[in-house]
KOLLUM-434897 format. One line per 5 residues: number of its first residue (from 1); their letters; for each residue x, y, z of N, C-alpha, C, CB. Coordinates in Angstrom, 2 decimals, decimal comma, padded with zeros to 5 digits. Atoms other than C-alpha are relative to their C-alpha. Glycine has a CB too. Layout:
REM KOLLUM-434897
NUM> a> X/Y/Z/X/Y/Z/X/Y/Z/X/Y/Z ~ ...
END
This chain:
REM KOLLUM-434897
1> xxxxx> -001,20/-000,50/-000,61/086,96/080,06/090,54/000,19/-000,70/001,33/-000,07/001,54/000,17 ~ -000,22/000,54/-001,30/088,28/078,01/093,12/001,13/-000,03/000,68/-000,29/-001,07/000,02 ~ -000,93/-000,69/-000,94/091,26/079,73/094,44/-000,93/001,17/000,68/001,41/000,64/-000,85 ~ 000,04/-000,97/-000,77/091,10/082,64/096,87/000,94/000,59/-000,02/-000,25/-000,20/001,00 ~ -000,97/-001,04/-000,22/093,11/085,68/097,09/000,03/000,79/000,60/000,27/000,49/-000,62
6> xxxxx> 000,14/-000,85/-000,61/094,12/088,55/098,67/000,73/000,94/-000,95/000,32/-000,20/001,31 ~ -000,01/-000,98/000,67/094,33/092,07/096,83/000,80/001,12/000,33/-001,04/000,26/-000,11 ~ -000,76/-000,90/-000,78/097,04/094,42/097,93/000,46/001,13/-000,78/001,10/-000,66/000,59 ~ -000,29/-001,09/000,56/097,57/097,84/097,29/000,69/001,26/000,96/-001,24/000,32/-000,61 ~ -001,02/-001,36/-000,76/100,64/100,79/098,56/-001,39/001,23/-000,03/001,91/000,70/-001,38
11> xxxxx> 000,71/-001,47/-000,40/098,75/103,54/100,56/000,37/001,10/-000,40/000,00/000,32/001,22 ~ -000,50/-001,84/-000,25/101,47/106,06/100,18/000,31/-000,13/001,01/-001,00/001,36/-000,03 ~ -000,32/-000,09/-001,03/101,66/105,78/103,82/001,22/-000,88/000,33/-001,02/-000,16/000,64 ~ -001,10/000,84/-000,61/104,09/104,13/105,93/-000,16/-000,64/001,04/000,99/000,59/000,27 ~ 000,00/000,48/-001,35/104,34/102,07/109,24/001,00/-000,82/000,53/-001,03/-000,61/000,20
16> xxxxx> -001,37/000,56/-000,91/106,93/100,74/111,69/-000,46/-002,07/-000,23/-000,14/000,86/002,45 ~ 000,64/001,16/-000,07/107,31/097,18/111,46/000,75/-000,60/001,62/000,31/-000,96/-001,56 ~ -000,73/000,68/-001,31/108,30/094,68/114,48/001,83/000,43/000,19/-000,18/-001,94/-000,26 ~ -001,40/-000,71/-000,12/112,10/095,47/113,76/000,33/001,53/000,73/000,42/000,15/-001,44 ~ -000,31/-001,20/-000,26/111,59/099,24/114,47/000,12/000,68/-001,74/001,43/-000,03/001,04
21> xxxxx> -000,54/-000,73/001,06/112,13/099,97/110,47/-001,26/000,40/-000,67/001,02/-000,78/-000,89 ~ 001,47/-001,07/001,30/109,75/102,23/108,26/-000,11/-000,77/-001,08/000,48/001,87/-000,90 ~ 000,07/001,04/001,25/107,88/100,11/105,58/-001,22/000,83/-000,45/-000,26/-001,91/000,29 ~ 001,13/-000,56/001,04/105,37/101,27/102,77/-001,64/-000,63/000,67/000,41/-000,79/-001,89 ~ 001,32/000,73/-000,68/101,70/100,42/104,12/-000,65/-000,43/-000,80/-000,91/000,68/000,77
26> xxxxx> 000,92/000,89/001,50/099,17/098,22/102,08/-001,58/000,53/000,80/000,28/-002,59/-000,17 ~ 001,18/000,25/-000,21/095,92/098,30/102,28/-000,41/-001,18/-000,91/-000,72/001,16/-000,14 ~ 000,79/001,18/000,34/093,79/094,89/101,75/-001,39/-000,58/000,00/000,42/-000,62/000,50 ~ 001,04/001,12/-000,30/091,24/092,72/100,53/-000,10/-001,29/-000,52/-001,10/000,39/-000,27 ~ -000,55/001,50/-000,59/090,86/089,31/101,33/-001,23/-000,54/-000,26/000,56/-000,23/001,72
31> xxxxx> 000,57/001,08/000,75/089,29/086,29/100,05/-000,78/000,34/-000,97/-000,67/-000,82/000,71 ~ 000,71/-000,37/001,15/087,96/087,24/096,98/000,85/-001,54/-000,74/000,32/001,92/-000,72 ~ 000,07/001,38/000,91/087,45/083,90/094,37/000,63/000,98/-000,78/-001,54/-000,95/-000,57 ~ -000,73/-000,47/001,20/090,21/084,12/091,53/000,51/-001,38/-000,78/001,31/001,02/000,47 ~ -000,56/001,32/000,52/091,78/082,24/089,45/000,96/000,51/-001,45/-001,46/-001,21/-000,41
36> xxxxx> -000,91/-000,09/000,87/094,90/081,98/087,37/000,26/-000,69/-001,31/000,79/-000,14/000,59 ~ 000,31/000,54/001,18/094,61/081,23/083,66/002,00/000,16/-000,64/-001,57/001,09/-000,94 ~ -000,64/000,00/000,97/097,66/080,49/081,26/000,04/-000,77/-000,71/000,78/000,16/000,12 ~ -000,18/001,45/001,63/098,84/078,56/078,29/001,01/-000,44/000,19/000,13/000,40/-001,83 ~ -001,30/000,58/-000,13/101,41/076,57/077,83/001,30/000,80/-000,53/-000,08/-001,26/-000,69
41> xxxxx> -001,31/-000,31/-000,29/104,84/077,78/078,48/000,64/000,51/-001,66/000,79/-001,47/000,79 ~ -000,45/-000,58/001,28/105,98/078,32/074,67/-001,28/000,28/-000,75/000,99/-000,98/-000,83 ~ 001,09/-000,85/000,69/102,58/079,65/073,63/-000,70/001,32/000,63/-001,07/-000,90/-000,26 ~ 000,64/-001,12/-001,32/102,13/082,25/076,86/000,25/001,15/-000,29/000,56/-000,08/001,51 ~ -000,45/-001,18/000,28/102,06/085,69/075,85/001,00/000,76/001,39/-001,38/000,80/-000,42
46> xxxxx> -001,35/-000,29/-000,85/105,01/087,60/077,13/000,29/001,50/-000,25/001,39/-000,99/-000,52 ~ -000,37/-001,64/-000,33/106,20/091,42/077,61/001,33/000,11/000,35/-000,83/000,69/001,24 ~ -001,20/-000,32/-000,14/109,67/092,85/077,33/-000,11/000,98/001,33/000,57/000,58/-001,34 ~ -000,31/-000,70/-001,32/111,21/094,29/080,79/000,98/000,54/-000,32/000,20/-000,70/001,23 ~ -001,12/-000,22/000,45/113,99/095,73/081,05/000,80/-000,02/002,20/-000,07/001,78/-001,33
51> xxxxx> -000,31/000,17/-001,39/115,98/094,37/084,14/001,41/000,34/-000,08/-000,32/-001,44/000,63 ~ -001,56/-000,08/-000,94/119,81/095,51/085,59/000,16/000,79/-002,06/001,31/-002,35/000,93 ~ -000,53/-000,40/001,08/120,20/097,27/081,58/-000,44/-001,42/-001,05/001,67/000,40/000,29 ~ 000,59/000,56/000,98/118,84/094,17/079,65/-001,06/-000,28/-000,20/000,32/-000,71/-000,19 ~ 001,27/000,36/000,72/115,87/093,32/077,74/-000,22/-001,58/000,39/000,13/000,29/-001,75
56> xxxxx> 000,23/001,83/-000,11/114,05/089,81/078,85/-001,63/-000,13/-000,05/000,69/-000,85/001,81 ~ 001,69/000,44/000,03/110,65/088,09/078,05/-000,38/-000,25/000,64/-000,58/-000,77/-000,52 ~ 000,45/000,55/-000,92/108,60/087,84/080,80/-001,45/-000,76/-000,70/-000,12/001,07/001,17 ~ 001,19/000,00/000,14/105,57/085,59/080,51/-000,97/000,71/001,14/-000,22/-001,26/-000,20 ~ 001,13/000,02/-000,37/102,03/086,80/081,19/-000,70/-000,67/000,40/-000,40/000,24/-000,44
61> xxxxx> 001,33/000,52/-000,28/099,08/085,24/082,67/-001,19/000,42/000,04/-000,03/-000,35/000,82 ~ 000,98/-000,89/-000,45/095,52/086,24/083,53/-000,41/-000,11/001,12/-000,94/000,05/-000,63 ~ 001,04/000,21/-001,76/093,64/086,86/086,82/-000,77/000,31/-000,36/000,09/000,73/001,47 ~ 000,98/000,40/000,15/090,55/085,95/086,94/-001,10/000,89/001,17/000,23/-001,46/000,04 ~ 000,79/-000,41/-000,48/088,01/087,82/089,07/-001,68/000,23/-000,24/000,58/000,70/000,11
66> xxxxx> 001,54/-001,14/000,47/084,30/088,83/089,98/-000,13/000,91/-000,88/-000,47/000,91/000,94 ~ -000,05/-001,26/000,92/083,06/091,21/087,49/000,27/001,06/000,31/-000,91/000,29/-000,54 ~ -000,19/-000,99/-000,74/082,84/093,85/090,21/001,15/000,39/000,53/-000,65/-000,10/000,74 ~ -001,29/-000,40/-000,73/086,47/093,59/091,46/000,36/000,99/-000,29/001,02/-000,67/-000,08 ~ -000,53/-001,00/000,12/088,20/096,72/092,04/001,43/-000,13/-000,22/-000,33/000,67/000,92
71> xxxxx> -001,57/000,17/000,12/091,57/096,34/090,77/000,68/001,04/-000,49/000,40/-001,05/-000,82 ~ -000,35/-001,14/000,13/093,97/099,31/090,02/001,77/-000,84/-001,14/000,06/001,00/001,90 ~ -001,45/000,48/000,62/097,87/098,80/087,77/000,80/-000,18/000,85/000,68/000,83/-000,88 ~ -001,03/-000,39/-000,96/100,41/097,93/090,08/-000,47/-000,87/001,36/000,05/001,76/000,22 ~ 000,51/000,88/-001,46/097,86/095,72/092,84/000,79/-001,44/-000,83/-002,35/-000,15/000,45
76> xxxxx> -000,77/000,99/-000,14/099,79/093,08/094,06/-001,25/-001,44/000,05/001,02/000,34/001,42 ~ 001,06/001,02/-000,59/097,36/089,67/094,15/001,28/-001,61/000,67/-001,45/-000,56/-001,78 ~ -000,67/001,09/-000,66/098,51/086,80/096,57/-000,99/-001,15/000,21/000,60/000,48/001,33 ~ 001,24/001,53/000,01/096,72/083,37/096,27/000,26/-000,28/001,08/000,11/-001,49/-001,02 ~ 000,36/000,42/-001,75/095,85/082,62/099,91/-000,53/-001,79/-000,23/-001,80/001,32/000,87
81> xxxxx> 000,66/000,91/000,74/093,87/079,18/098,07/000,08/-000,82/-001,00/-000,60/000,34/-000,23 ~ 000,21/000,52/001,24/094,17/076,55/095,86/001,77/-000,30/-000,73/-001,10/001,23/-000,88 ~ -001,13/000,66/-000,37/097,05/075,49/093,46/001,26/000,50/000,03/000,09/-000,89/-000,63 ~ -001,43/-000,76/000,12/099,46/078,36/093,39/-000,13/000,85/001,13/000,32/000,91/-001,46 ~ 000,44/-000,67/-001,71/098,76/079,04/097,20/001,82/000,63/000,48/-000,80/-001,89/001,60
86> xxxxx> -001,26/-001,10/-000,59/101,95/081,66/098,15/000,45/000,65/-001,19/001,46/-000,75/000,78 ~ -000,19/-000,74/001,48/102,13/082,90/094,53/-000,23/001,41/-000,05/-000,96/-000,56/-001,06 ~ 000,43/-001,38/-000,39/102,47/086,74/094,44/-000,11/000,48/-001,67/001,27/000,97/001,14 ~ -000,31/-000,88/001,07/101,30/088,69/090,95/-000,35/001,48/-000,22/-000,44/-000,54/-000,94 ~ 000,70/-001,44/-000,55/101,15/091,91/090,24/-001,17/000,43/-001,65/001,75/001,63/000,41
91> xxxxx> 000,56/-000,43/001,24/098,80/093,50/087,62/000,39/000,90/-000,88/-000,96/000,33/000,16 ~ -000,64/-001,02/000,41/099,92/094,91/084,74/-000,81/000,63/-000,48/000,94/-000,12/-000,70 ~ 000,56/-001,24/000,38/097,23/096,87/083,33/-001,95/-000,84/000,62/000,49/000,51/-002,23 ~ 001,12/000,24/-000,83/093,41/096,87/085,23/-001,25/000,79/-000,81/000,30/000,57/001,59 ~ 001,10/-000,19/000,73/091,35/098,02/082,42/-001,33/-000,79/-000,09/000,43/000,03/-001,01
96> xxxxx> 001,32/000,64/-000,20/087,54/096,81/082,91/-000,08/000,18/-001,18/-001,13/000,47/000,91 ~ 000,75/000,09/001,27/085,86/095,34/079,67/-001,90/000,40/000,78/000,34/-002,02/-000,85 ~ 001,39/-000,50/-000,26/082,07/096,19/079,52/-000,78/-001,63/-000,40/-000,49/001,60/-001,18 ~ 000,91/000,84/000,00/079,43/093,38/079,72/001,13/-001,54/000,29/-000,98/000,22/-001,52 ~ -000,79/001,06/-000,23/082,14/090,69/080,62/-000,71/-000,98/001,56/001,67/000,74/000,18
101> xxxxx> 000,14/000,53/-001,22/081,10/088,13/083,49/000,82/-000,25/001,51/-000,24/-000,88/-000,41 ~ -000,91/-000,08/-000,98/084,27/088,24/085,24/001,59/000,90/-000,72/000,22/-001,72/000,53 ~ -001,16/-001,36/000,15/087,15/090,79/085,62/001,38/-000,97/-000,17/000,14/001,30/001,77 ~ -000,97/000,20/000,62/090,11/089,85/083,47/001,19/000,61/-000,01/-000,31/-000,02/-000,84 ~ -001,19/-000,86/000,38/093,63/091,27/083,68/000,77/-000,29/-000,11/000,38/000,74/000,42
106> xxxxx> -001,12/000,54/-000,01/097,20/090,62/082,65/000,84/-000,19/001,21/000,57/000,57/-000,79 ~ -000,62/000,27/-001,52/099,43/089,46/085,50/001,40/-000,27/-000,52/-000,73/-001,44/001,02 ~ -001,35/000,89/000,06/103,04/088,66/085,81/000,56/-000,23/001,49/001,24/000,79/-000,95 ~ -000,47/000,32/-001,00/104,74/086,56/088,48/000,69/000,94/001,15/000,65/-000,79/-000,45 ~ -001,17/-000,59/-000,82/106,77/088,39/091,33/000,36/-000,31/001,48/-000,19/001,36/000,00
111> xxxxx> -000,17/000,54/-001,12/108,43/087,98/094,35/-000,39/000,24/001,28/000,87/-000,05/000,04 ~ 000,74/-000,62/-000,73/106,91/088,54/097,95/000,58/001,68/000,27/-000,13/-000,92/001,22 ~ -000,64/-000,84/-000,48/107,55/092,16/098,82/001,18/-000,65/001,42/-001,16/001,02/000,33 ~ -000,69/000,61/-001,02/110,11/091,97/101,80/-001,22/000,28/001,30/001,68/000,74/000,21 ~ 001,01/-000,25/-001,05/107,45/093,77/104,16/-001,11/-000,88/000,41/-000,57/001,05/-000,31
116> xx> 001,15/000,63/-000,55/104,93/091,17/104,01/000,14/-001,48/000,95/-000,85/-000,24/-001,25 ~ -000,63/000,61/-000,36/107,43/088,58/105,01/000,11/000,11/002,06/001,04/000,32/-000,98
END
């Protein structure tokens, strides 16, 4: 694994940002080795959304982690490292396999929150 990431996850809480405006709070962790696996573009497994009232294929990827990572549905990962360095995904499901060497989960692309901006 020779990216790096950072692991972000909504507190619930809130906090003021430089503007003066109320934003959702994260909590983080940082530099953890990852790494982003896919296939090629018309062989990449993919998941129906449903955006503005229509149906669209998003592709999937995987993230790659330590076995031990703590990852939850819904953590945001941001490659800090390597070759998709400002790339934000989020996880879509954080189910741990048993005896695996490294922590596997589906991912799909997304855009930075505005808060982290």
């Amino acid at each position: 694994m020779l990216s790096t990431a950072t692991v972000r996850r909504k507190t619930g809480a809130t906090t003021t940002n430089p503007d003066g405006f109320e934003v959702p709070a994260w909590s983080s962790a940082t530099d953890l080795p990852c790494r982003i696996a896919g296939m090629a573009r018309s062989q990449s497994p993919s998941r129906t959304v449903n955006i503005g009232g229509a149906e669209v294929q998003v592709a999937t990827r995987t993230a790659h982690f330590p076995h031990d990572t703590v990852l939850r549905d819904g953590d945001l990962i941001e490659i800090t490292a390597g070759e998709l360095v400002g790339s934000v995904w989020r996880v879509i499901e954080s189910d741990a396999a048993d005896q695996q060497t490294a922590r596997r989960v589906p991912v799909i692309a997304v855009e930075h929150p505005e808060e982290w901006l």
